[in-house]
gemmi code that builds the backbone of each chain (N, CA, C; Angstrom):
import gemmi

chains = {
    "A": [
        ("UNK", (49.446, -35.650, -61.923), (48.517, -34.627, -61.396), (48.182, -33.628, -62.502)),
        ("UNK", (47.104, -33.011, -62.696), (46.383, -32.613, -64.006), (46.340, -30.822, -63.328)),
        ("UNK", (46.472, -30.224, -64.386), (46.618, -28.598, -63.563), (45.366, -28.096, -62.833)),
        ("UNK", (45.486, -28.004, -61.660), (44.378, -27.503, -61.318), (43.499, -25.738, -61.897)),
        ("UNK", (44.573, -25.001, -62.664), (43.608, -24.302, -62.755), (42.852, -24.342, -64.563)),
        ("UNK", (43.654, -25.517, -65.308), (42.741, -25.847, -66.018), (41.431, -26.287, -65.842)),
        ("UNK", (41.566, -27.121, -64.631), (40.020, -27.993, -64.168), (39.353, -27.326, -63.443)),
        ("UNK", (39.455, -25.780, -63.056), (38.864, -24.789, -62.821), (38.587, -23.736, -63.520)),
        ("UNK", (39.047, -23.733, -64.543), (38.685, -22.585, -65.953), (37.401, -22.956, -66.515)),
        ("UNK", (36.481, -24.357, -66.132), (35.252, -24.212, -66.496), (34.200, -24.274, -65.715)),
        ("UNK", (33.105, -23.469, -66.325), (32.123, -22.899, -65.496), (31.249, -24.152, -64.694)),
        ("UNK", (30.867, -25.113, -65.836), (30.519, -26.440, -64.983), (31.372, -27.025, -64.511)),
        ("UNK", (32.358, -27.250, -64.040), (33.283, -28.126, -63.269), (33.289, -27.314, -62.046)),
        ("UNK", (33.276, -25.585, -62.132), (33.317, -25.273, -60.566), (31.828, -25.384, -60.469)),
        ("UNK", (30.900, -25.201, -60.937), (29.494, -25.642, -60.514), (29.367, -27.296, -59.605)),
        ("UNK", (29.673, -28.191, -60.305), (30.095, -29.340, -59.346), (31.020, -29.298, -58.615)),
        ("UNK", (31.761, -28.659, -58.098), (32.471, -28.251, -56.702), (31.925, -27.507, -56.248)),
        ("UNK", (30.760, -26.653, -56.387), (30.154, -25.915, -55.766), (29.088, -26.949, -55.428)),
        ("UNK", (28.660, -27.557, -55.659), (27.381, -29.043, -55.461), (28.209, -30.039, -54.347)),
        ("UNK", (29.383, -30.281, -54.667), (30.199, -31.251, -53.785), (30.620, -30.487, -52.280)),
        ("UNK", (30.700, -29.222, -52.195), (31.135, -28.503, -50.830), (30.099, -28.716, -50.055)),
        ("UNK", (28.582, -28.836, -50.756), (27.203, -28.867, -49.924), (27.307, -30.234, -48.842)),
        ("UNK", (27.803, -31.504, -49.694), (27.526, -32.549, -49.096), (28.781, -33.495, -49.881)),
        ("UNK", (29.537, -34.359, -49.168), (30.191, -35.395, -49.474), (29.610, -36.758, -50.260)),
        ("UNK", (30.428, -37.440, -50.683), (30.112, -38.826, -51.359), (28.345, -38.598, -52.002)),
        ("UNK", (28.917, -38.354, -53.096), (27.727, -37.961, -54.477), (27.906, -38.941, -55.400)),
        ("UNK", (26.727, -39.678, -55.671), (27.075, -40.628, -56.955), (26.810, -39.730, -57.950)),
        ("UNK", (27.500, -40.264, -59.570), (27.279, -39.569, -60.731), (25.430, -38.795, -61.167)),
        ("UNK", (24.939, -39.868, -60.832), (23.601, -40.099, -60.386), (22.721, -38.225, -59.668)),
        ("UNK", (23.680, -37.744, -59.095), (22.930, -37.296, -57.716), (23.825, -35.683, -58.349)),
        ("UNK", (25.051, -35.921, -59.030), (25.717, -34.617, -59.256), (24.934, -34.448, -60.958)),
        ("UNK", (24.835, -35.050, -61.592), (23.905, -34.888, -62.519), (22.554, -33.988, -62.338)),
        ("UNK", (21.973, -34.659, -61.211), (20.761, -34.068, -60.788), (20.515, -32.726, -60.240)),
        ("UNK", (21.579, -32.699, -59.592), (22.002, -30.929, -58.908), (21.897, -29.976, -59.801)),
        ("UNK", (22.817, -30.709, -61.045), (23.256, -29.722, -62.095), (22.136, -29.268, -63.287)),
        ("UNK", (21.164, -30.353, -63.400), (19.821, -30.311, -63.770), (19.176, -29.615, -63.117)),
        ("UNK", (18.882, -29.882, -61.951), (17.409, -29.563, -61.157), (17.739, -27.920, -60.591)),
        ("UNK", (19.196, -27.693, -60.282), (19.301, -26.585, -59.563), (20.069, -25.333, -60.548)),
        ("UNK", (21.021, -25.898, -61.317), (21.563, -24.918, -62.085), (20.922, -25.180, -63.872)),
        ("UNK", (20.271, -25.909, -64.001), (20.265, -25.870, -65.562), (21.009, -25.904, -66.469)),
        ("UNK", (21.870, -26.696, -65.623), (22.807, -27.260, -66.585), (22.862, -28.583, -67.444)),
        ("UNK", (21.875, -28.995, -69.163), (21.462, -30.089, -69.047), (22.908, -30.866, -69.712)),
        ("UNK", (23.481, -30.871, -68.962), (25.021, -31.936, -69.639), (24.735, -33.114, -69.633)),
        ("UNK", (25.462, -33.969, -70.658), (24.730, -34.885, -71.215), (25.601, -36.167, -69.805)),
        ("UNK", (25.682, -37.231, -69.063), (25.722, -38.381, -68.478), (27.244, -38.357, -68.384)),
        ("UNK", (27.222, -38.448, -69.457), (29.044, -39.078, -70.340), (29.541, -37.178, -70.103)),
        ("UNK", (29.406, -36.381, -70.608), (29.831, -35.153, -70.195), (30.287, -35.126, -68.573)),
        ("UNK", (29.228, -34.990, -67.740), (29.446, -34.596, -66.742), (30.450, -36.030, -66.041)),
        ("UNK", (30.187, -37.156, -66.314), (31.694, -37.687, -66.072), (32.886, -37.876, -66.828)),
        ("UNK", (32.975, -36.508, -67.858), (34.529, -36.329, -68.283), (34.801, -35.065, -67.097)),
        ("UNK", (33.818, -34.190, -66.959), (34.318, -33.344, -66.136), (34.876, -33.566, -64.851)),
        ("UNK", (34.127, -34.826, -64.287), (34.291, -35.464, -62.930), (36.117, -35.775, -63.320)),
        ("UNK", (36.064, -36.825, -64.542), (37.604, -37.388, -64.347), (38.968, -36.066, -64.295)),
        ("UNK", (38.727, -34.843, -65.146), (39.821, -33.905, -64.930), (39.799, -33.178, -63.644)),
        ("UNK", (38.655, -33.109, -62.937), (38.605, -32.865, -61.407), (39.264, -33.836, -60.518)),
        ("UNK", (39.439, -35.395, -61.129), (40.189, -35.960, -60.094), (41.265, -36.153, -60.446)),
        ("UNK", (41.906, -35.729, -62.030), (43.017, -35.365, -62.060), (43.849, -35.001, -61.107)),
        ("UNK", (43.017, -33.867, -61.394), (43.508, -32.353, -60.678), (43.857, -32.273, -59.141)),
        ("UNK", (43.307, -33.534, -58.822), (42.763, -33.867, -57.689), (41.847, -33.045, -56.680)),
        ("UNK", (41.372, -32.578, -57.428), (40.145, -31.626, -56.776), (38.852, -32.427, -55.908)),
        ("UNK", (39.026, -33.692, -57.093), (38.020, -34.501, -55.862), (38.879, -35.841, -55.698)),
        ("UNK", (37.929, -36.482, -54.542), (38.529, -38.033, -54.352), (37.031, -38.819, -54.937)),
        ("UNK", (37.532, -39.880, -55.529), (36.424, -40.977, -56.159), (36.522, -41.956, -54.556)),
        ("UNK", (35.579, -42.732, -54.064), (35.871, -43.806, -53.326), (34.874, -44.798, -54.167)),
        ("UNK", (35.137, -46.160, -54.149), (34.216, -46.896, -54.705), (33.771, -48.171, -53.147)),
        ("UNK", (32.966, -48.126, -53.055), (32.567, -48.640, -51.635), (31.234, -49.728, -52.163)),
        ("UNK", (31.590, -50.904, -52.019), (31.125, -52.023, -52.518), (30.633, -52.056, -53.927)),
        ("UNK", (29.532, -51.965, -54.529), (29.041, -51.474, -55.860), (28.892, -49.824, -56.060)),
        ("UNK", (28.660, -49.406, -54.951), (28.780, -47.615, -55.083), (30.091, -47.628, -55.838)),
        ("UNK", (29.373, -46.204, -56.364), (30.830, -44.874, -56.245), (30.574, -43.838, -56.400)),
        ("UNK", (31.386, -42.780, -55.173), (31.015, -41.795, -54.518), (31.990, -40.630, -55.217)),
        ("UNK", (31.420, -39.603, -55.079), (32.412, -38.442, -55.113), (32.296, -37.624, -54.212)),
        ("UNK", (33.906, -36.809, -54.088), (34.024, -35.960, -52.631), (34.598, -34.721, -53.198)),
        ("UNK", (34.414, -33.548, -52.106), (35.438, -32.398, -52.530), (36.626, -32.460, -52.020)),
        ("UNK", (37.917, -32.113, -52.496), (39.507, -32.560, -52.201), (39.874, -31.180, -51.861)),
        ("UNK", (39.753, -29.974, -50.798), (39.991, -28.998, -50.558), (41.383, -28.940, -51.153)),
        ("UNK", (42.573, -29.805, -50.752), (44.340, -29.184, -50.787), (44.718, -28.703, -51.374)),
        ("UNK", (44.207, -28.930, -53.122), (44.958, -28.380, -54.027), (44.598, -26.809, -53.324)),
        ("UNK", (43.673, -26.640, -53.494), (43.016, -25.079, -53.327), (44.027, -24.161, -51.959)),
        ("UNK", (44.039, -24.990, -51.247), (44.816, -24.413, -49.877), (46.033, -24.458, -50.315)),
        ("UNK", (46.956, -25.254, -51.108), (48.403, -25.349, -51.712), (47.945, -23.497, -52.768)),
        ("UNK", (47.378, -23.117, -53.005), (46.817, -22.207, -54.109), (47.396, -20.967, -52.844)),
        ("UNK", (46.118, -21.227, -51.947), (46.088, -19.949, -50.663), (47.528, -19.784, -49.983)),
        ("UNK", (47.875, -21.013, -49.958), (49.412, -20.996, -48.953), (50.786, -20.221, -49.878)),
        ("UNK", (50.435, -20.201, -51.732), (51.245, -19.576, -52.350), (51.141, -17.859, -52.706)),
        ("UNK", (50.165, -17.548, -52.164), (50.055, -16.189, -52.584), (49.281, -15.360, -51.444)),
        ("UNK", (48.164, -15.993, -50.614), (47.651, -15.558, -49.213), (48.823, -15.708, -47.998)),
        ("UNK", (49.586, -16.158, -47.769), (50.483, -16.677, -47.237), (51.206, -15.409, -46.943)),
        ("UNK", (51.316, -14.099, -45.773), (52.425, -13.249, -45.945), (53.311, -13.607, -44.214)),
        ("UNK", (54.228, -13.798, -44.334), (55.275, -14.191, -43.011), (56.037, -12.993, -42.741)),
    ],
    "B": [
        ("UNK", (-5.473, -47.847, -73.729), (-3.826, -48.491, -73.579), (-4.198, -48.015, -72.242)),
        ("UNK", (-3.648, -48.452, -71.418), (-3.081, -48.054, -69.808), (-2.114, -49.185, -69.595)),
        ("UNK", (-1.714, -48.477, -68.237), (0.436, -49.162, -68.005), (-0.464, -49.721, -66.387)),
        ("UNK", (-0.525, -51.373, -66.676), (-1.294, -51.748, -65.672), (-0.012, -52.759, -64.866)),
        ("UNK", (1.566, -52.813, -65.258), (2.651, -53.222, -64.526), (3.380, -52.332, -64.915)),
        ("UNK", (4.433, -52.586, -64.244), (5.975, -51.605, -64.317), (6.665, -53.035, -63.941)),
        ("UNK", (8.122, -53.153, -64.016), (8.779, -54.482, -63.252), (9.977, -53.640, -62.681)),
        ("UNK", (10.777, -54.650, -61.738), (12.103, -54.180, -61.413), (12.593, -55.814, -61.111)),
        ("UNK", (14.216, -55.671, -62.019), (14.577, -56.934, -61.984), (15.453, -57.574, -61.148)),
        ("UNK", (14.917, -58.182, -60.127), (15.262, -59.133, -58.762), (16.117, -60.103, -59.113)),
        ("UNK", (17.621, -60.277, -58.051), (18.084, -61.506, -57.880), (17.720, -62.686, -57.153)),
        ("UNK", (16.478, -62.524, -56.365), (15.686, -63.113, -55.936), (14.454, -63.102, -55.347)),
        ("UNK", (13.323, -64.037, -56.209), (11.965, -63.176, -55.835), (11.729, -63.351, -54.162)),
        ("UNK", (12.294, -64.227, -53.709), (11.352, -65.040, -52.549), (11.769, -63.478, -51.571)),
        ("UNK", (13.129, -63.047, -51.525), (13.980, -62.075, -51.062), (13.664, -60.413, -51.524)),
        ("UNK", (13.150, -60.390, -52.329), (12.680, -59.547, -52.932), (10.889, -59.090, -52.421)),
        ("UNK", (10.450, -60.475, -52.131), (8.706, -60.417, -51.601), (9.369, -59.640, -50.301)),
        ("UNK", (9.681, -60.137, -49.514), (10.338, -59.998, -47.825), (10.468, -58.592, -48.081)),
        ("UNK", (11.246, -57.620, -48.807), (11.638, -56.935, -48.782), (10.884, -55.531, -49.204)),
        ("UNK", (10.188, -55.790, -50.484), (8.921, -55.053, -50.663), (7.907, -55.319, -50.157)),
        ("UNK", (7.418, -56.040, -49.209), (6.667, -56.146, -48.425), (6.771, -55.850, -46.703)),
        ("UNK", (7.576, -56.440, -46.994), (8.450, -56.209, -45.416), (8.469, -54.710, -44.785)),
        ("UNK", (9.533, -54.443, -45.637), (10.554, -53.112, -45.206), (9.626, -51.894, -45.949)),
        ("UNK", (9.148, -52.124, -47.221), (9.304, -51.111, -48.011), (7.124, -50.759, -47.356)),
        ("UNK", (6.560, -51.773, -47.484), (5.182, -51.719, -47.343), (4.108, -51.922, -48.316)),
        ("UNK", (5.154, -52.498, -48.893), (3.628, -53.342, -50.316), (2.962, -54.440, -50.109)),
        ("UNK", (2.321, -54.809, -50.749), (1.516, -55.764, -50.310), (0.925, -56.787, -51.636)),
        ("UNK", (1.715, -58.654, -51.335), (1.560, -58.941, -52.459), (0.349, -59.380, -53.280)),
        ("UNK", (0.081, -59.038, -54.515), (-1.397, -59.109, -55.217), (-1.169, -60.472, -56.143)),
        ("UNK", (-0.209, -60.336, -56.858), (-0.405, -61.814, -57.742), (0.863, -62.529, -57.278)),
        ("UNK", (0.734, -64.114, -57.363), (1.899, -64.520, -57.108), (1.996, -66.302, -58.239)),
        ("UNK", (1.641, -65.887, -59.104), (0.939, -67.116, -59.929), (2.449, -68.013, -60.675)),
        ("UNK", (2.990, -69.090, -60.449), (3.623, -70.312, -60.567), (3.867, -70.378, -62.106)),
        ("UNK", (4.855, -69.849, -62.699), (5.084, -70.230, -64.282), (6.427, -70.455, -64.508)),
        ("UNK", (6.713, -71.780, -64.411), (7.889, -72.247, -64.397), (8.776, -72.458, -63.304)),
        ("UNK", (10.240, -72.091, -63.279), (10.877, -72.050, -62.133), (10.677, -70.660, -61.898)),
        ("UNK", (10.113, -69.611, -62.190), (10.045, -68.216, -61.488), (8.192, -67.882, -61.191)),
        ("UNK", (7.806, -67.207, -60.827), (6.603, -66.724, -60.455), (5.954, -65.649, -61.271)),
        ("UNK", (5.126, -65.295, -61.642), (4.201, -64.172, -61.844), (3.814, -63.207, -60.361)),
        ("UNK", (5.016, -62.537, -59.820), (4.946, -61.755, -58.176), (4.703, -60.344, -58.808)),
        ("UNK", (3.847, -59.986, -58.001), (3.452, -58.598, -58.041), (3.048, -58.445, -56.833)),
        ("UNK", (3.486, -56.767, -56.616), (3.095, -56.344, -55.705), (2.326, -55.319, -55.637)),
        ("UNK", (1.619, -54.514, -55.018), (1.295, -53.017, -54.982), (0.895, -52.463, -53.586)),
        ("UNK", (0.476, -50.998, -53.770), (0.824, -49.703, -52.797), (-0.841, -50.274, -51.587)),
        ("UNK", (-0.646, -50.424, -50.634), (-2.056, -50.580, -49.786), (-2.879, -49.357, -49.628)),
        ("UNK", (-2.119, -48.181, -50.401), (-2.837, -46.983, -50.611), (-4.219, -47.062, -52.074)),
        ("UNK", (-3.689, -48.041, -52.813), (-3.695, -47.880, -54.363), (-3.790, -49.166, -54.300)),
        ("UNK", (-4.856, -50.464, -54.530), (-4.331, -51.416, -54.442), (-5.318, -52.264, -55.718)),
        ("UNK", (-5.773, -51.398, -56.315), (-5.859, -51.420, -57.682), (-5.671, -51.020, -58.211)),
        ("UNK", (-4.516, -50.111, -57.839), (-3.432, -49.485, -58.977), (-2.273, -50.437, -59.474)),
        ("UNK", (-1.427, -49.706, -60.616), (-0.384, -50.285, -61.181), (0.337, -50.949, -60.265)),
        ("UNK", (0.510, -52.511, -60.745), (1.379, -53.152, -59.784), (2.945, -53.190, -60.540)),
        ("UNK", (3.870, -53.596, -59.293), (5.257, -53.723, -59.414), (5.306, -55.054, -59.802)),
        ("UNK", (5.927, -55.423, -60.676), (6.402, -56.951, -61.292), (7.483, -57.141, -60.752)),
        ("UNK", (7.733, -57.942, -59.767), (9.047, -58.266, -59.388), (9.981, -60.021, -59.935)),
        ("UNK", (10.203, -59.279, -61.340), (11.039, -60.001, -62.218), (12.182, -60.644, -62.233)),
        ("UNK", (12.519, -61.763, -62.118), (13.982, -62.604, -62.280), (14.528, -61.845, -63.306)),
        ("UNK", (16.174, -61.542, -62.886), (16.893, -61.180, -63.584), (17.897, -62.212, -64.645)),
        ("UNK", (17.346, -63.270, -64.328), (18.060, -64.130, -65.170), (19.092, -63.711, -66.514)),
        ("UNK", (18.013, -63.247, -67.244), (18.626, -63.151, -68.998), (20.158, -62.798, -68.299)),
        ("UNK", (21.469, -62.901, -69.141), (22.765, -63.106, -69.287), (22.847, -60.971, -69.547)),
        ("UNK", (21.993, -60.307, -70.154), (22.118, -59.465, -69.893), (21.902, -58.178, -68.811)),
        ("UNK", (21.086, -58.780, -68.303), (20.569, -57.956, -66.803), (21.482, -58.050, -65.643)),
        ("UNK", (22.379, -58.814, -65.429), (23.124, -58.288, -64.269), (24.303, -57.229, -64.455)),
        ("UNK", (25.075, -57.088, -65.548), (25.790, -56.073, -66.092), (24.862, -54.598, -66.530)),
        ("UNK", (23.791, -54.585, -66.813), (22.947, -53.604, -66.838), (22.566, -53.318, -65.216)),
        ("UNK", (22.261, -54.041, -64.202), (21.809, -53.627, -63.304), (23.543, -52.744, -62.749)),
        ("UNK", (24.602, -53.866, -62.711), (25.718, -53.269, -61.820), (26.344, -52.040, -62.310)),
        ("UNK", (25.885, -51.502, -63.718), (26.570, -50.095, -64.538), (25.251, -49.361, -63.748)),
        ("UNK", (23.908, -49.225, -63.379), (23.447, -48.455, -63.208), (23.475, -48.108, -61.678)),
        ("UNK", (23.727, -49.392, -61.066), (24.342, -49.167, -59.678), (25.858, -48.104, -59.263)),
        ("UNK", (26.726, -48.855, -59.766), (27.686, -47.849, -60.181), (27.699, -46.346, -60.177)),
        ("UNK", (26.819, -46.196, -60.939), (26.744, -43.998, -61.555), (25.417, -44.040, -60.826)),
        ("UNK", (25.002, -44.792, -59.401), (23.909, -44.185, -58.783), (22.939, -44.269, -59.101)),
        ("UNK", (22.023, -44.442, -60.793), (21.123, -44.432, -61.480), (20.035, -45.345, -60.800)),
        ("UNK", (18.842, -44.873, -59.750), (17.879, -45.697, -59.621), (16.717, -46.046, -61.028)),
        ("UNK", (16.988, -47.559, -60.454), (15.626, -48.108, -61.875), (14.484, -47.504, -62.013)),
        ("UNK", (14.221, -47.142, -60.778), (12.354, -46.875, -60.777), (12.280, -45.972, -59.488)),
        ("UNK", (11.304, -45.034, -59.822), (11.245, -43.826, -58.419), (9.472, -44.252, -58.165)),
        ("UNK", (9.673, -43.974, -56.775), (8.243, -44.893, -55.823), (8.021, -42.783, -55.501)),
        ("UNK", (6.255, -42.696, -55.246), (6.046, -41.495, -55.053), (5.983, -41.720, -53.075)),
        ("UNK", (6.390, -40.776, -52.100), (6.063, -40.842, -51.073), (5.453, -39.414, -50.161)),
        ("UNK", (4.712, -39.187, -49.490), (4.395, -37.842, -49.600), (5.681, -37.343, -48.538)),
        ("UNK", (6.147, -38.042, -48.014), (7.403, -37.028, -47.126), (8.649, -37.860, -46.926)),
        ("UNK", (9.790, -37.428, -48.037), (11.060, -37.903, -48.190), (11.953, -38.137, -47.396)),
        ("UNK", (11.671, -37.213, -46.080), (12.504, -36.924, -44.895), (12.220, -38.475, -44.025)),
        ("UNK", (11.069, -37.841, -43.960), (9.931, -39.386, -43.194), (10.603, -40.475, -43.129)),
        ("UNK", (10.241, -40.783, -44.822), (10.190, -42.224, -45.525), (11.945, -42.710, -44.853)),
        ("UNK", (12.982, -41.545, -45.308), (14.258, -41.959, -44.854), (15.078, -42.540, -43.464)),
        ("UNK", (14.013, -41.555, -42.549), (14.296, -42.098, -40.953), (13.715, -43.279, -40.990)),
        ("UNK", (12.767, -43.884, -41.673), (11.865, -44.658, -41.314), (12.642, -45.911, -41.997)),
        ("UNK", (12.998, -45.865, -42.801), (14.100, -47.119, -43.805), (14.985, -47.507, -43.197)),
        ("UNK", (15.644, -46.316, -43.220), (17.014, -46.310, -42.483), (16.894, -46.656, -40.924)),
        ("UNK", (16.245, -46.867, -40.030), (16.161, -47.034, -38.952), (15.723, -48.976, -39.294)),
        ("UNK", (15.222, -49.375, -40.128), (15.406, -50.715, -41.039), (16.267, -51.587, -41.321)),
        ("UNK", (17.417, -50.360, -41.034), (19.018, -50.966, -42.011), (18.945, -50.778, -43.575)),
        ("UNK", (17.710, -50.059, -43.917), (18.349, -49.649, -45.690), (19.150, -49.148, -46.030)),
        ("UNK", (19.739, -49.213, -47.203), (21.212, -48.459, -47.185), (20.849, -47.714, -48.114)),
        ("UNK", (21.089, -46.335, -47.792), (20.737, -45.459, -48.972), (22.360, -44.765, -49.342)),
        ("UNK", (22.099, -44.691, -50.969), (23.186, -43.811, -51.696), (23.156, -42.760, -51.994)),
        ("UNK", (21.851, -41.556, -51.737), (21.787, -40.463, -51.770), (20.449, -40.380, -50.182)),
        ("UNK", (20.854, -39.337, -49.390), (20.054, -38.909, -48.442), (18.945, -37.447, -48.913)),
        ("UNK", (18.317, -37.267, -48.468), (16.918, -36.773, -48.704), (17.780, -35.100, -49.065)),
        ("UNK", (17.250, -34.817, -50.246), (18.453, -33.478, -51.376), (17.060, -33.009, -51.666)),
        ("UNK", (16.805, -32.000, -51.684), (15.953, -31.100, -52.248), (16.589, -30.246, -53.178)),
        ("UNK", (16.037, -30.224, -54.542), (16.680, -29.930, -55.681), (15.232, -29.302, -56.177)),
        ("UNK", (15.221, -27.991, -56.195), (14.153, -26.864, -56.262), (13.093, -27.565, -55.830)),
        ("UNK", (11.454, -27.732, -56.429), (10.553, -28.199, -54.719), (10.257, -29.596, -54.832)),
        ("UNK", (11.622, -30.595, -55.389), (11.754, -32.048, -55.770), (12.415, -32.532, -54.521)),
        ("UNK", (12.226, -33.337, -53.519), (13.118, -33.902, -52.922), (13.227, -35.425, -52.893)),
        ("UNK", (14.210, -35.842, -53.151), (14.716, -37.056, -53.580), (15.369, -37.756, -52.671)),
        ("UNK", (15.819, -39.010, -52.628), (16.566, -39.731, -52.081), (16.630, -41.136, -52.520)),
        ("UNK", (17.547, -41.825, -52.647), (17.983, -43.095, -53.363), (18.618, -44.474, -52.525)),
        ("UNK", (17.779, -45.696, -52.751), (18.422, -46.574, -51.489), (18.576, -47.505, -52.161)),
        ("UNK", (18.784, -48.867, -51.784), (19.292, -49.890, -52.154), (18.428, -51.150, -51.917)),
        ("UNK", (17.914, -51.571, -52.729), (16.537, -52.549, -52.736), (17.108, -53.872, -52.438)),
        ("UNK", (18.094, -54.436, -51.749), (19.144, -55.588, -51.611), (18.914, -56.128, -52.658)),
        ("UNK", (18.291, -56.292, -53.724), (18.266, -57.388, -55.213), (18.736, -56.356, -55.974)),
        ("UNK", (20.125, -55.811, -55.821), (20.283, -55.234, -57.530), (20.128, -54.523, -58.084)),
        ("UNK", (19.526, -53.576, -56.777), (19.002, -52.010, -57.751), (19.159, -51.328, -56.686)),
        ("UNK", (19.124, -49.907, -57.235), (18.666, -48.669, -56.382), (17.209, -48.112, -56.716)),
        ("UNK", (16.513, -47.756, -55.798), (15.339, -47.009, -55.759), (15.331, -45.622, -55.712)),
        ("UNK", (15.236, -45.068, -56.091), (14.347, -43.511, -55.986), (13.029, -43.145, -54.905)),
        ("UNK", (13.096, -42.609, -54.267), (11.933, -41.941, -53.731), (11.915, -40.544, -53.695)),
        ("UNK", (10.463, -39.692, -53.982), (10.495, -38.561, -54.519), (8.920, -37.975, -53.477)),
        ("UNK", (9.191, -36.665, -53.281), (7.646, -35.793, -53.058), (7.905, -34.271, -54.024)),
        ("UNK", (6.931, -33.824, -54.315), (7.071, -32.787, -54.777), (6.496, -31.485, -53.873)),
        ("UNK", (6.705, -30.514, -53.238), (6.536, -29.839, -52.115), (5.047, -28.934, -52.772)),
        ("UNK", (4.543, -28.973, -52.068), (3.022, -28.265, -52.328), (3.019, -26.827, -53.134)),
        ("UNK", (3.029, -26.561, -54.172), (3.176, -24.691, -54.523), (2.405, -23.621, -53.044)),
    ],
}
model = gemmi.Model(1)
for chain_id, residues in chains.items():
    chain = gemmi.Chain(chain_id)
    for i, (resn, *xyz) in enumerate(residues, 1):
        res = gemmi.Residue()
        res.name, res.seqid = resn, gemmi.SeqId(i, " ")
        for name, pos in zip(("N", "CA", "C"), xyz):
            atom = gemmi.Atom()
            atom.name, atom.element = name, gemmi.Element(name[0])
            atom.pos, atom.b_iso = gemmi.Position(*pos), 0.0
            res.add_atom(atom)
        chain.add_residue(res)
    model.add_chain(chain)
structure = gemmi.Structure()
structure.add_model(model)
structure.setup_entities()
């Protein structure tokens, strides 16, 4: 498991978790395009899927590969394992 | 110079006519006998002396590994213009098309991406009126 708040220390990686909360199962294809069309972010293909792989490190997202697709998702837990250590008062 | 074809490369034309004709709504213009594959084209019944679609055997040893990497990362071959994305999607999809991205509006672009059963993904696009 890859640290999650490394794979959140960059500005485009929470930008694509901010793209992935909108809507589930995103091909590379479609989170590229977000990041183009809506934030201006022009990262190059191969970029934006290194960022994808330390996000699923991190496990921030889940990959599914569903016949020739492959999808990406947002993986809320780490984040709630985050809230449950410091939001958390009993 | 003018761009009087475009192609997209089919695992099968006969399956491929059915399908852009069928489902999608083209309508075929050439279909001329050269060899074991055809000279198939299709085009828009909007436009029907406009640029036609070449619907090409994928044969060569390199086109099916090119088609399945661009399938893969989502990458449609070729984007078709439609004037309403929303539309076009109920209207496919109520077809059985399988789409890999549903109708995303990405500033006044809205897109959506399906699955042409030969091997590719499609694009369909409107651009929203200023």
């Amino acid at each position: 498991m890859g640290d999650v708040f490394k794979a959140l220390a960059d500005p485009t990686r929470r930008t694509i978790l901010d793209e992935l909360a909108d809507r589930d199962d995103q091909t590379l294809f479609e989170i590229c395009g977000r990041l183009a069309m809506k934030h201006q972010l022009a990262s190059t293909r191969q970029a934006v899927s290194q960022h994808l792989d330390v996000l699923e490190a991190a496990g921030l997202i889940d990959v599914r590969r569903e016949g020739r697709y492959k999808f990406h998702s947002l993986n809320r837990r780490p984040l709630e394992h985050i809230a449950d250590r410091w939001l958390e008062r009993s | 110079m003018r761009i009087y074809v475009t192609s997209v490369l089919v695992d099968d034309q006969a399956k491929a006519l059915a399908f852009y004709t069928e489902t999608l709504g083209f309508v075929k213009k050439n279909d001329i006998p050269l060899g074991e594959a055809s000279w198939l084209t299709v085009v828009s019944p909007d436009d029907p002396d406009g640029t036609e679609l070449l619907l090409e055997p994928d044969g060569h040893p390199a086109a099916k590994p090119f088609k399945a990497a661009l399938v893969a990362d989502g990458i449609p071959l070729t984007s078709f213009a439609v004037d309403d994305v929303d539309a076009e999607y109920e209207r496919l999809r109520a077809l059985g098309v399988r789409f890999t991205q549903p109708p995303t509006a990405m500033g006044p672009t809205t897109t959506a991406v399906f699955d042409d059963t030969c091997g590719n993904l499609i694009q369909i696009v409107h651009v929203a009126a200023a």
